[in-house]
N, C-alpha and C positions, 0 to 999 in steps of 0.2 A: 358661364355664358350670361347669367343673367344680372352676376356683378359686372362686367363688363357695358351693357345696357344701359346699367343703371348710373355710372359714370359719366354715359353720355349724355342719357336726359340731363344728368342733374348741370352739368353745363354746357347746355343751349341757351343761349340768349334769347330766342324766341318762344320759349315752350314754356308756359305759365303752371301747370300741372299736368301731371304724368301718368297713370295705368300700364302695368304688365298684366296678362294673366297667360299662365303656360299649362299647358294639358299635357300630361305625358300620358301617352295612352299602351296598352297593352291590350290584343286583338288574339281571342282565335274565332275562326270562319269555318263552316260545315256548309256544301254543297249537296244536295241530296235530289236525284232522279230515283222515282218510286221510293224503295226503301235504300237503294243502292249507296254508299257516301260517291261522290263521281270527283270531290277537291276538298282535302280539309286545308286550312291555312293560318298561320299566327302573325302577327307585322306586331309591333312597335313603331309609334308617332310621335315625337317633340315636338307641338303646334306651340308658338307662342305668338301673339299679338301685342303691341302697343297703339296705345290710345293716348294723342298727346291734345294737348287745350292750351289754346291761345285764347289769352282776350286781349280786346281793344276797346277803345271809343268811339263815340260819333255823335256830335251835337251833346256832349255831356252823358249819353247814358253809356251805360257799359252792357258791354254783348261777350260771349263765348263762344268761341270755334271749336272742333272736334274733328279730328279724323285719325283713322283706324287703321293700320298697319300689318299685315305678316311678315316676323322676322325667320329667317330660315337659319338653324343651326349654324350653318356651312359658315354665313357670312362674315366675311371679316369687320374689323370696326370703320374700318373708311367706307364699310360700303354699307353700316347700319348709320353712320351720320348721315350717310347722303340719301337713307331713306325716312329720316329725324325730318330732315332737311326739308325732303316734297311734304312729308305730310303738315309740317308746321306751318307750310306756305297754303295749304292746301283749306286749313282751320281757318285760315284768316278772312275766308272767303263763304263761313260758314256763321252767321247772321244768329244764333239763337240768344236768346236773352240771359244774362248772369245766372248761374247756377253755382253754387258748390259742388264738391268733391266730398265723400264719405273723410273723417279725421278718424286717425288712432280710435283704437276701441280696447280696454281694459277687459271686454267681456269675451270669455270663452266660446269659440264651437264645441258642440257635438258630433261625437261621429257616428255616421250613419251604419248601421247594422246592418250584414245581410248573411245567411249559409253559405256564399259563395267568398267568403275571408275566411275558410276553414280548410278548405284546398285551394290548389293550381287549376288555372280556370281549366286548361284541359283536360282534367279531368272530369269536368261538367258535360262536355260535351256531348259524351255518350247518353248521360244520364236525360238529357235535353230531348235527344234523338228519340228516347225509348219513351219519353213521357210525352210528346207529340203522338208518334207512331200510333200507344197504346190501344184505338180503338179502330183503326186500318187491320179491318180482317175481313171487308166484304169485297166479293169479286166484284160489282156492280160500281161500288164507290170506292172513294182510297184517294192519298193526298198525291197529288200528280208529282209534285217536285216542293223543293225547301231549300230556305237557305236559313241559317241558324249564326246570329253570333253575338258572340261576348265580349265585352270589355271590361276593364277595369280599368278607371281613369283619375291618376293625381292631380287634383288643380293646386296651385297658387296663383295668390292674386295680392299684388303689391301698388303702393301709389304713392305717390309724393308728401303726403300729408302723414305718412306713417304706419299705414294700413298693410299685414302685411300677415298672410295667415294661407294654410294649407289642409287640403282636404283631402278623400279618396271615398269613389260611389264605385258604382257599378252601371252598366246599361246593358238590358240581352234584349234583343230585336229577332224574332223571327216573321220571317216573309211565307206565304206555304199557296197554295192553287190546292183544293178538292175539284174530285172529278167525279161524276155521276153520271152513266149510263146504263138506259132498261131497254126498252125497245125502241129510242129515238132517238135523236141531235144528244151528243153528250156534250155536259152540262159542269160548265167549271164556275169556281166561286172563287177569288180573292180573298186574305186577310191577312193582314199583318199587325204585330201586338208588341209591346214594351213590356219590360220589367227589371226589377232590381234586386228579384232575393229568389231561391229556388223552390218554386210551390207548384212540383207533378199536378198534384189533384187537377187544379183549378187552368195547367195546360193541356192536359187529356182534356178537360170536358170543354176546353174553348173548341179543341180540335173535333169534338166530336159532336159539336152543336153546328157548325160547320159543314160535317159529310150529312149530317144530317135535313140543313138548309140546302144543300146541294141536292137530294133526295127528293125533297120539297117542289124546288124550281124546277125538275127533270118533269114533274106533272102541271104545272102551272096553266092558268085560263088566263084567258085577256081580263085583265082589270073595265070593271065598267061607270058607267057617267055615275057618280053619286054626288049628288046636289045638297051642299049643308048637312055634311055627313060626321059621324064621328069616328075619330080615328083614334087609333093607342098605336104609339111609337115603341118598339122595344129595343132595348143594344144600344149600340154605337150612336143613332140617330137622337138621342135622348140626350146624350152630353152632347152636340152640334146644337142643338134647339137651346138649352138651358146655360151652353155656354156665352150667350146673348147677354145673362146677366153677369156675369163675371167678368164681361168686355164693357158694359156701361157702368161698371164701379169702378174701371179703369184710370190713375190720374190723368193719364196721357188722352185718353180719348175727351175728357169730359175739359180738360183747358183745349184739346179742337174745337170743340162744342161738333164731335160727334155724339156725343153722348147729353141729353139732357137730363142726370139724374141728379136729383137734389137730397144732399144729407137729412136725415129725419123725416123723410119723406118716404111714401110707398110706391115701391119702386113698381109694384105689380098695379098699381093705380086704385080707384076707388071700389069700393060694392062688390070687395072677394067672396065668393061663395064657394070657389072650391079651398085647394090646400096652401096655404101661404108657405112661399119661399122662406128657406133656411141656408145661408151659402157662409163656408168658413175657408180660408189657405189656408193651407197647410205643407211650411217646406219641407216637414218629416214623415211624409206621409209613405206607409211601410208599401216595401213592394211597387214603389213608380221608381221609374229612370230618371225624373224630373227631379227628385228631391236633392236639398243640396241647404247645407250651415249657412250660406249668404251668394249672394247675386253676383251677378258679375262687376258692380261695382266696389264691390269688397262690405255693404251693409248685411250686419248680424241680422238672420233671420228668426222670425219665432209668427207663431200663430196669431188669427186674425179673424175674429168673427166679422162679416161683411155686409149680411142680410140677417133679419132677426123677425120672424113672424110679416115678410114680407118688405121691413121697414131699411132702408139704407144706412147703418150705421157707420160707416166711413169708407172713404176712396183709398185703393190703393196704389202704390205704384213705387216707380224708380225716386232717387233722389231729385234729379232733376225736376220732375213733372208734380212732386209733391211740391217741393220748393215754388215751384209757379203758382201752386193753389194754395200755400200757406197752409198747407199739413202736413202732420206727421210722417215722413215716409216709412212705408213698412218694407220698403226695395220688392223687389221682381220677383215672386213667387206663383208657381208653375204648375203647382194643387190646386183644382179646386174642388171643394167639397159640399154635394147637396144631404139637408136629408131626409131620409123618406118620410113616405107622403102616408094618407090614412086608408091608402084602399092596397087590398092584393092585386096581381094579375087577374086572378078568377075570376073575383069581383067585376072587375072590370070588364071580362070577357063577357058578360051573361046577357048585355043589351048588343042590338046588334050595331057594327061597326065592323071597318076594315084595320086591321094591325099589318104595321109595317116593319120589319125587322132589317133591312138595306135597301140603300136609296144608291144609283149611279152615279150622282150627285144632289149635293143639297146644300143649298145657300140660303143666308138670312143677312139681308140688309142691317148694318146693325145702325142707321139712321132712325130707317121708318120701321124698323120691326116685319118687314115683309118677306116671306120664306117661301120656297117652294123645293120641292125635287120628284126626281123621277125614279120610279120605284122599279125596285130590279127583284124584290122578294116580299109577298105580304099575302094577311090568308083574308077574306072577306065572308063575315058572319052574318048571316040576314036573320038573326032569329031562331032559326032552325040547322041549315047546314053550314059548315066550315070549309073555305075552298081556297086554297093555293093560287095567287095570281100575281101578275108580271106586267110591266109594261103603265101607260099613263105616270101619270103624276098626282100632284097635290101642292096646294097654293092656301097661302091666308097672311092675317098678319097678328103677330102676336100679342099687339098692342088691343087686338081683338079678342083676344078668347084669354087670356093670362088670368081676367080673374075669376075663370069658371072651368081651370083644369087642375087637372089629381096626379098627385105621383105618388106610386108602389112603395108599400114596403119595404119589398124586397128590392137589393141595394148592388152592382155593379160596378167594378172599378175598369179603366176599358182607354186607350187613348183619345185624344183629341190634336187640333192645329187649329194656330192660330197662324196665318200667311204661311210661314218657313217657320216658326216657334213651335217646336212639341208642348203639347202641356199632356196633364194628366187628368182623370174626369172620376170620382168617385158620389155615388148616390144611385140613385131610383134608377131599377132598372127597366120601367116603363111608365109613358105620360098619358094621358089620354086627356082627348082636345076635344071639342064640340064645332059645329057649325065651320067645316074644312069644305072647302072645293076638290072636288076628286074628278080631272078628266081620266077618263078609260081610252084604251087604243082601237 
């Protein structure tokens, strides 16, 4: 199939450079009401895409077009030219400025490691099951439903210039609903979580932080007005906040000029008094779904320190967008890595402050640094007692408190998104901020 293809890019008269990349995927699917299985399922997937590039001129300069393709197995070749065909008409109409294409690379991948390349992924399965379940033993709480699956996924990725190299990861995605009911409204919680190698412990205790948070919100009080208040963020909300800085080292945002961060510069700005930023990628980074030997344009990946005691030591990004800023590219990588900061939890706990552990939603401008969201889980400490609460929000901007907040020692690996992009979020598993807007309901 994908000599075939490659026959055809290579004589089109319109098509200046070329991209394949094919996934060949292998799925099994677990369905789960209470402890019940209710649908196990396996499939197999042949996704392949082409990405073909036209360029042209206009008044002397040179531009680059792109567009992106699904080819379907089934197809025959008259009817992969005549989809050659829209997409190269399609490029032509696509204005971005000269870029290269990744060239031949002499340098090796690595393959990625994980326990689940030592069996048949069905045979995970169960094992999956029992290590969720593991702390579903209370009549009160217990995971309402689940859906559990695994893949194993071969890429290659081939292009015109000679690039031409194959891989094989893993991704296991579980979905799951905790339910909590005592004497009133019962009380469900969402989460969903990635991974890439099989590690019981650390999915027992997501699951059981979980019923446990569910337990939590089943007694919750109305959050109230606290006016330039301090808050510690813990969990998931902590890579959303911090992944701010790993979107303004971005090549691509920073030639929008969404991003105003300047190399050698501090990025957390001037008169730091709390913990200065440390941010590294990492495409080998054990246990994420996101890792992977090179990007989807076929560039060798390898490590990347990014921030260095606060200070910005180089942008990263795709070929294209480093090419626009005249750096290095280090291609698209999906880790990112903080690391911890100089206080504990405890520590932190002992002044008083509201802690939020899930928000309903929570956005941060990544222009002006402005965030808010609405809390769905957080306990609020005045000094003396600890109390469970729901409901309100919280507002600030980051470009305001960045250089007078602390992150944890203790350290979290956990997902993140970016638009439709998964990434992975590894570091402090809680922040603490000073001087937050906290409406109550």
């Amino acid at each position: 199939m994908l000599d075939r293809i490659i026959n055809i890019l290579k004589n089109h008269k319109d098509v200046s450079d070329w991209k394949i990349v094919q996934n060949l995927t292998t799925a099994n699917e677990l369905f789960i009401i209470k402890k019940q299985i209710d649908m196990p399922r396996s499939i197999q997937v042949n996704h392949i895409t082409i990405t073909v590039y036209k360029d042209f001129e206009e008044n002397g300069v040179k531009f680059r077009g792109s567009s992106t393709i699904n080819i379907h197995p089934t197809m025959t070749d008259e009817e992969i030219s005549t989809a050659v065909d829209d997409a190269a008409f399609s490029a032509s109409f696509i204005k971005n400025k000269y870029y290269p294409v990744p060239e031949k690379s002499t340098e090796e991948i690595k393959p990625l490691s994980s326990e689940f390349d030592n069996a048949p992924l069905a045979t995970w399965m169960p094992k999956l099951k029992a290590a969720l379940y593991a702390y579903d033993n209370d009549e009160k709480g217990y995971i309402g439903s689940s859906e559990l699956f695994l893949n194993k996924n071969i890429t290659t990725i081939m292009n015109s210039r000679g690039v031409h190299y194959s891989y094989a990861n893993y991704r296991g995605h579980i979905e799951f609903i905790t339910s909590w009911k005592d004497t009133g409204e019962e009380v469900e919680l969402y989460k969903d979580l990635t991974f890439a190698d099989f590690e019981p412990e650390a999915l027992s205790r997501t699951a059981q932080e979980m019923l446990e948070m569910s337990k939590e919100k089943a007694s919750t009080q109305a959050t109230q007005n606290l006016e330039g208040f301090t808050v510690i963020l813990q969990g998931e909300p902590v890579a959303e906040l911090l992944k701010h800085y790993y979107m303004q080292s971005n090549a691509q945002y920073v030639y929008q000029q969404v991003s105003t961060a300047k190399l050698h510069e501090s990025i957390q700005g001037e008169n730091i008094q709390g913990d200065k930023i440390n941010l590294t990628i990492d495409p080998a980074l054990n246990n994420s779904a996101v890792s992977a030997p090179l990007d989807d344009d076929g560039v060798v990946l390898s490590a990347h320190k990014i921030i260095d005691k606060g200070v910005l030591l180089k942008y990263w990004g795709t070929t294209q967008y480093c090419h626009y800023l005249n750096v290095e590219p280090t291609g698209r990588i999906n880790n990112f890595v903080f690391e911890g900061g100089s206080k504990s939890i405890e520590e932190m706990r002992l002044v008083p402050h509201l802690e939020i552990a899930a928000f309903s939603d929570f956005m941060i401008n990544p222009m002006t640094g402005d965030f808010a969201g609405e809390i769905r889980l957080g306990w609020h400490y005045d000094g003396k007692t600890r109390t469970a609460v729901s409901g309100g929000s919280i507002s600030g901007n980051l470009n305001n408190i960045q250089n007078n907040m602390y992150l944890s020692r203790e350290l979290q690996q956990c997902n993140a998104k970016e638009s439709l992009q998964p990434l992975c979020y590894k570091g402090p598993k809680a922040l603490m901020m000073h001087n937050i807007a906290v409406a109550g309901n």
